[in-house]
C-alpha positions in Angstrom: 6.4 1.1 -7.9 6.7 1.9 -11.4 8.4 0.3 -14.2 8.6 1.5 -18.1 10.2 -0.7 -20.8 11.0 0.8 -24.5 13.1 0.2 -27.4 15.9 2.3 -28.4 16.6 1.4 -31.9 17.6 -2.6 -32.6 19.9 -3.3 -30.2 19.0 -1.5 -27.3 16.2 -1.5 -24.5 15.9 1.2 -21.4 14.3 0.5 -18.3 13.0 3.2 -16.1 12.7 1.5 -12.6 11.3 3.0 -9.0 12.7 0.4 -6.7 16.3 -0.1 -5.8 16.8 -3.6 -5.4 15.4 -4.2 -8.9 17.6 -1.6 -10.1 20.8 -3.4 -8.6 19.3 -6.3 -10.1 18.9 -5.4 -13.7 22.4 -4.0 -13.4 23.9 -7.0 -12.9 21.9 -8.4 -15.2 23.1 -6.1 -17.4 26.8 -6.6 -16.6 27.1 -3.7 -14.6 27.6 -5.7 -11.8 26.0 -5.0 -8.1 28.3 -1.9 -7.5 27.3 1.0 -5.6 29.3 4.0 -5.7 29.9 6.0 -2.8 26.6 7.9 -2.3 25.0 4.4 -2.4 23.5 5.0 -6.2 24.0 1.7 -8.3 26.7 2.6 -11.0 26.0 1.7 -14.7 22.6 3.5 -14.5 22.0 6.1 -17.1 20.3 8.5 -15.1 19.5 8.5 -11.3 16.0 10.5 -10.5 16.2 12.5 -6.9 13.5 13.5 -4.8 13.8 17.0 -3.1 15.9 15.9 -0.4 18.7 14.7 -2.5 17.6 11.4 -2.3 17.8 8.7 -5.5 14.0 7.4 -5.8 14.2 5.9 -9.5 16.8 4.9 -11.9 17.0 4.2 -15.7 18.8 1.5 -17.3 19.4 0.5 -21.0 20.3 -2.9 -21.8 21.2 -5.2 -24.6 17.9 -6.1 -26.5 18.3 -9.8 -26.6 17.8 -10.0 -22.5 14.0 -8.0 -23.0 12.2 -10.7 -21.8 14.3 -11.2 -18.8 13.8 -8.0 -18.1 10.3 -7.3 -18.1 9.9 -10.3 -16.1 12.5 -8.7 -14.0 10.8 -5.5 -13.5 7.7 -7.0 -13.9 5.8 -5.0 -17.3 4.5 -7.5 -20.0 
């Protein structure tokens, strides 16, 4: 699965994330919370990436910068 961390600015990181459960995961972290919304996509994700089905196969994420270690570790980039 792939995983891509960057810097927005200061304040901000983004995560782009392949696998679901580490997308629920860094939403929570986040303080998004575990939700799913009706179609099953984790809400609090910036954007939701679909295959050709319809079906969500990667999400991204931004976060607050001071959690960027616990987040690569998460998603597992160094």
């Amino acid at each position: 699965m792939a995983s891509r961390l960057w810097r927005d600015g200061t304040r901000r990181g983004i995560a782009y994330v392949e696998d679901r459960s580490v997308a629920e995961q860094m939403l929570g972290a986040a303080g998004h919370g575990p939700r799913a919304a009706a179609d099953g996509v984790p809400e609090g994700a910036m954007a939701v990436y679909l295959d050709r089905r319809g079906r969500p196969f990667a999400w991204q994420i931004s976060f607050d910068i001071g959690h960027w270690e616990h987040v690569a570790a998460l998603v597992g980039v160094g």
